[in-house]
N, C-alpha and C positions, 0 to 999 in steps of 0.2 A: 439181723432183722428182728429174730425173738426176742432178741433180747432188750433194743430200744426199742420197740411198741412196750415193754414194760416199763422204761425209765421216761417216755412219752409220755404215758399215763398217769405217771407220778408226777410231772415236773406240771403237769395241768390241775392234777388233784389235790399236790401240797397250799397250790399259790390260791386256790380258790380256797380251800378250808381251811388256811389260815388266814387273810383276809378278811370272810365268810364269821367265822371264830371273834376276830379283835377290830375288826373295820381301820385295821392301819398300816398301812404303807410302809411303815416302818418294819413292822413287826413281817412282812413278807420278805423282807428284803433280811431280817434273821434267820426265817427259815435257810433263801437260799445261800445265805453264808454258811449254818449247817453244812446242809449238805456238800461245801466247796472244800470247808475250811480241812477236812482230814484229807483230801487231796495235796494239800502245803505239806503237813504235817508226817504222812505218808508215803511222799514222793520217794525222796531214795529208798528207804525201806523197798518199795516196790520194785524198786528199778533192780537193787540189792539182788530182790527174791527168783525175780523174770529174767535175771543170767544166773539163777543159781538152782531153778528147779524146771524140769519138762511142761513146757507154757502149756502146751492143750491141757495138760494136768493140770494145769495151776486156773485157767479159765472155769475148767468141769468146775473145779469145788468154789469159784468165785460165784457163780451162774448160785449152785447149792446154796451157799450164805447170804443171796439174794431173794431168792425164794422165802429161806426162814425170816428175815426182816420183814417179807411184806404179808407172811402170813399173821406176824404178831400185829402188827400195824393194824390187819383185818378185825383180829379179835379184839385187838381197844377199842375201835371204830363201833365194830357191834355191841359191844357189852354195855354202851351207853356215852355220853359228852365227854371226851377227854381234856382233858386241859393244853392249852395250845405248848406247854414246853413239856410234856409227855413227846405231842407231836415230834418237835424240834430235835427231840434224843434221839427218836427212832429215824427221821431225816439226816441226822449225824450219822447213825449207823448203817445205813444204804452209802453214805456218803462213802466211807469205808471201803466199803465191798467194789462201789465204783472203780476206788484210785486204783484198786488192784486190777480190776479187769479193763481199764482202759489202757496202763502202763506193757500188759501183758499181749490184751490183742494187736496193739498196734506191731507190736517187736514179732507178733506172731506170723500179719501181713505180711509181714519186709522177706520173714521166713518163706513165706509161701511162695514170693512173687521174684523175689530176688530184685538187686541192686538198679538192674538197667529197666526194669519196670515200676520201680520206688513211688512215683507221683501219681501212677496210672492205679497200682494196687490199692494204693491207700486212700486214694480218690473213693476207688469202686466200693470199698470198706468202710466207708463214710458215707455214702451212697445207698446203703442198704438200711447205715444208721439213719440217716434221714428217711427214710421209705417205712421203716419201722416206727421211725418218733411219728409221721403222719397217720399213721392208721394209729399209735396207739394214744394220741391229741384226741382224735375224735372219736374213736370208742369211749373214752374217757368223760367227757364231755357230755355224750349222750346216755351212761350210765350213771354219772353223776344225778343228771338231770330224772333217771326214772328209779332207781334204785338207792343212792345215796352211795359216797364215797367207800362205805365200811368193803361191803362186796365187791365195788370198782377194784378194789385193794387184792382179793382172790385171783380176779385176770391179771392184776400185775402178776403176782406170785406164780401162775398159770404160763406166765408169758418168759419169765423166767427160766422155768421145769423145761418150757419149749425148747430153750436156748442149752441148757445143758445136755439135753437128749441128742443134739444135734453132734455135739461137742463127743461124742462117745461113737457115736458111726466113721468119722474122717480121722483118719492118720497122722502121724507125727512127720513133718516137711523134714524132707531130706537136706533141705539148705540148712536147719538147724544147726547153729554152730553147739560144742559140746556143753551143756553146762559148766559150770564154775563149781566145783565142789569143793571150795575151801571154804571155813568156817564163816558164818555172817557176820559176826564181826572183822573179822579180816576186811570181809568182799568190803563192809561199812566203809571201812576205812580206806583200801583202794578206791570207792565210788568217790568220797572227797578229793582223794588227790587228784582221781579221772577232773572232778568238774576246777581243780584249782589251774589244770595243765591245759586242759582244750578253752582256748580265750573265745574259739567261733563257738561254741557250743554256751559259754557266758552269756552274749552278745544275744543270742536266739533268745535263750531264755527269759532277758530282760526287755525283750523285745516282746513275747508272748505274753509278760504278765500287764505290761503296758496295754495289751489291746485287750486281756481279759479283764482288769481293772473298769477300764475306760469304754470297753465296745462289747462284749458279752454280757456286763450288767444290764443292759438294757432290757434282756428277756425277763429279768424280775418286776418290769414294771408292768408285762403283759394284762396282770388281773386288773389292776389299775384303769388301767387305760379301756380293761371291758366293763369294767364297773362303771366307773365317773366319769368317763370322757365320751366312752362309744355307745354305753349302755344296753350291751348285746348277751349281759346270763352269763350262764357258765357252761352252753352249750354255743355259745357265740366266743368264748374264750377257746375251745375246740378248735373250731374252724381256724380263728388267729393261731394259735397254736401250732394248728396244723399247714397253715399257708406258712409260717416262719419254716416249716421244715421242707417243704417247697420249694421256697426261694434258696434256701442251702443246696437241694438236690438237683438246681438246675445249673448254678454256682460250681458245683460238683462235676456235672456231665461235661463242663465245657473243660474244666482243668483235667479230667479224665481224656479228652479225647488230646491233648496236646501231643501225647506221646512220650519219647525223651526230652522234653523241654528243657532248654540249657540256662538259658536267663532265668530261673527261680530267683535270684534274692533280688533283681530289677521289679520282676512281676512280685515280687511279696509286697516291696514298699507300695507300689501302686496300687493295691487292692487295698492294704489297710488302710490308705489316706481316702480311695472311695468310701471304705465302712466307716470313717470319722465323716466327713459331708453328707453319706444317707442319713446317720443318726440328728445329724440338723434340721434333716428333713423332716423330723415327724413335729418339731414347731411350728410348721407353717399352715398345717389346717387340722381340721378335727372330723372330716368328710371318711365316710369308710373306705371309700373306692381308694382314696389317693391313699389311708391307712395301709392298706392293702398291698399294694404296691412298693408303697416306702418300705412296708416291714419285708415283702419278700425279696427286694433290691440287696438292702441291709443284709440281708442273712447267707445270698449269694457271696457275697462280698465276704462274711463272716465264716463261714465255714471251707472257701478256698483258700483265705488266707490262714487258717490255723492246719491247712492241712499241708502247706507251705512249709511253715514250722517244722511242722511234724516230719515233713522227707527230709530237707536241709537238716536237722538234729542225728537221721540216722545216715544220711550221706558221707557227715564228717566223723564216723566213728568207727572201726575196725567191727566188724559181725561181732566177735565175743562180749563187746561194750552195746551192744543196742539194746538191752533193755536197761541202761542205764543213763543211756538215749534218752530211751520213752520215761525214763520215773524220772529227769531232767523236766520232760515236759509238763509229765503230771505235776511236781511241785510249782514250775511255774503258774499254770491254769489252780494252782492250789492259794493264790492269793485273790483268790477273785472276792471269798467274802471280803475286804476293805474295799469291790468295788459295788457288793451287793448293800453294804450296806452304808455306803456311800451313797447312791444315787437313790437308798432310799430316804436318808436325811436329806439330801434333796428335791427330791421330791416331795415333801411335809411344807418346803420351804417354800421352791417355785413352781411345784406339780410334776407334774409328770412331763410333759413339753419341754421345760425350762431344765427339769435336770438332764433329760436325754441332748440337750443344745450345748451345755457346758459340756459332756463330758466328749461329744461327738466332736467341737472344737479342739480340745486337747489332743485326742488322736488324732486326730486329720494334722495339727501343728507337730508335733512328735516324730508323727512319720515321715513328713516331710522332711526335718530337720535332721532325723535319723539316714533319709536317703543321703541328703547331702555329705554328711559331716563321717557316713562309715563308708569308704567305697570298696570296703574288702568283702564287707558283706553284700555290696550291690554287682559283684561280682559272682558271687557264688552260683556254682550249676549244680 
């Protein structure tokens, strides 16, 4: 929870003052490929690290190097107008700190909750990140609006320190399998073979960067759409913000109550082909109510099914491979800049309606195609 009210508040603060900064669409849609792009880049690496060192340890000093990012961030903010690719570098650098601590807590969860609670844990851990991202969308928003972004920057770093403190009273899970204490290169090297030998863990993969591509870009278009579409501020970007994290958490509560749910890879296709037909939905009016709705519909859809992903990736892997599982995952969600800045050249081109229609087409057609054509994975429990 500490710790997404701090990346809540960033992910509302980057898109408004860079936006705010250059008035381009485009240029937000660089920021949030920043921030994605060492996700790709970092993916094994992380997975590498998260079977090779004691995760709550590796979390504490993630939480630490997040802190220090948004404290520098503070003092560029304060010291006067920075240049928007100052911004962009230190958005890389959170980017960073992310790929680590989402590759890590996920692997962390599975530790805690063990195998026959897999969907329900990871639900609930997602659940908290939603509940976090919402309170920290609309603090965000409303200190934007009375303080300016530089100090907004302080309570991320605040929000941070919160998440690490926590990280230092709770224990090391007893499900923990042993770390991997052979040299990182080695682990490198067995993590390739890991992903050349497991074909379901391929399949997931290319499956996840497909909807992060195609279905996740679309939160880059949020300024946009409060700027020139809805015209609601950047205290009205909060509230969107925060309804997006909303509609994930209710998305959330329902995949959390399933239980042991056996049909996962059935229910994964159906959900991504709803979040391809929501994302068409936002062509069709420019009304806030119906906004409102389509975004938080979309995001229910959005965060059930990437948490889909995320069980089926550690379902199919022996304990000692899951966090090579989750750095799997991270690199896949680590292509998203070619979708951030895709739908923002789209958007330059047909707006903002027009490129969320194409890209919502594609996945809804994808997934579809996907259900039909793998039935090993529309098997999977």
């Amino acid at each position: 929870f500490f710790y997404s009210m701090g990346t809540g508040m960033e992910h509302v603060a980057v898109g408004w003052l860079v936006f705010d900064i250059t008035g381009s669409a485009f240029m937000v849609g660089v920021a949030a490929a920043a921030r994605m792009a060492p996700l790709f880049f970092l993916g094994i690496l992380s997975g590498a690290m998260a079977d090779w060192l004691e995760r709550r340890l590796f979390l504490l000093f993630s939480a630490l190097g997040g802190v220090a990012v948004a404290a520098i961030m503070a003092t560029l903010l304060l010291s006067g107008d920075p240049s928007v690719w100052a911004v962009v570098v230190l958005v890389a650098a959170g980017g960073c700190v992310l790929a680590f601590t989402l590759t890590t807590r996920n692997a962390y969860t599975y530790d805690i909750v063990g195998p026959e609670h897999a969907l329900n844990g990871l639900a609930l851990n997602q659940m908290a990140m939603q509940v976090g991202g919402i309170a920290g969308a609309l603090m965000s928003g409303a200190l934007i609006e009375l303080v300016g972004p530089g100090w907004q920057y302080l309570g991320v770093g605040g929000s941070y320190l919160g998440s690490a403190a926590i990280l230092l009273v709770i224990g090391r899970s007893a499900r923990s399998a042993a770390p991997l204490r052979e040299p990182v290169l080695r682990n490198l090297v067995g993590y390739i073979r890991f992903l050349r030998e497991n074909r379901i863990i391929l399949v997931l993969m290319c499956l996840t960067s497909i909807t992060e591509v195609f279905g996740f870009s679309h939160m880059t278009m949020l300024p946009v759409f409060a700027k020139e579409v809805l015209h609601v501020g950047p205290v009205g970007l909060g509230y969107l913000t925060a309804v997006r994290q909303a509609g994930g958490l209710l998305g959330l509560a329902l995949l959390a109550n399933l239980r042991d749910y056996r049909r996962k890879g059935l229910l994964m296709f159906i959900i991504a082909t709803a979040f391809g037909i929501g994302l068409m939905g936002f062509s069709l009016s420019t009304a806030l109510v119906y906004f409102i709705i389509v975004l938080a519909a979309v995001n229910a859809c959005a965060m059930s099914v990437d948490t889909l992903y995320k069980t089926l990736m550690q379902s199919n892997v022996p304990d000692e491979q899951r966090g090579r599982a989750m750095g799997s995952w991270v690199l896949s969600i680590g292509v998203a800049p070619v979708g951030h800045l895709g739908v923002g050249g789209l958007a330059t081109a047909l707006g903002a309606q027009g490129a969320l229609l194409v890209n919502g087409a594609v996945l809804a057609g994808v997934s579809i195609a996907a259900a039909i054509g793998l039935p090993k994975i529309r098997r999977l429990e």
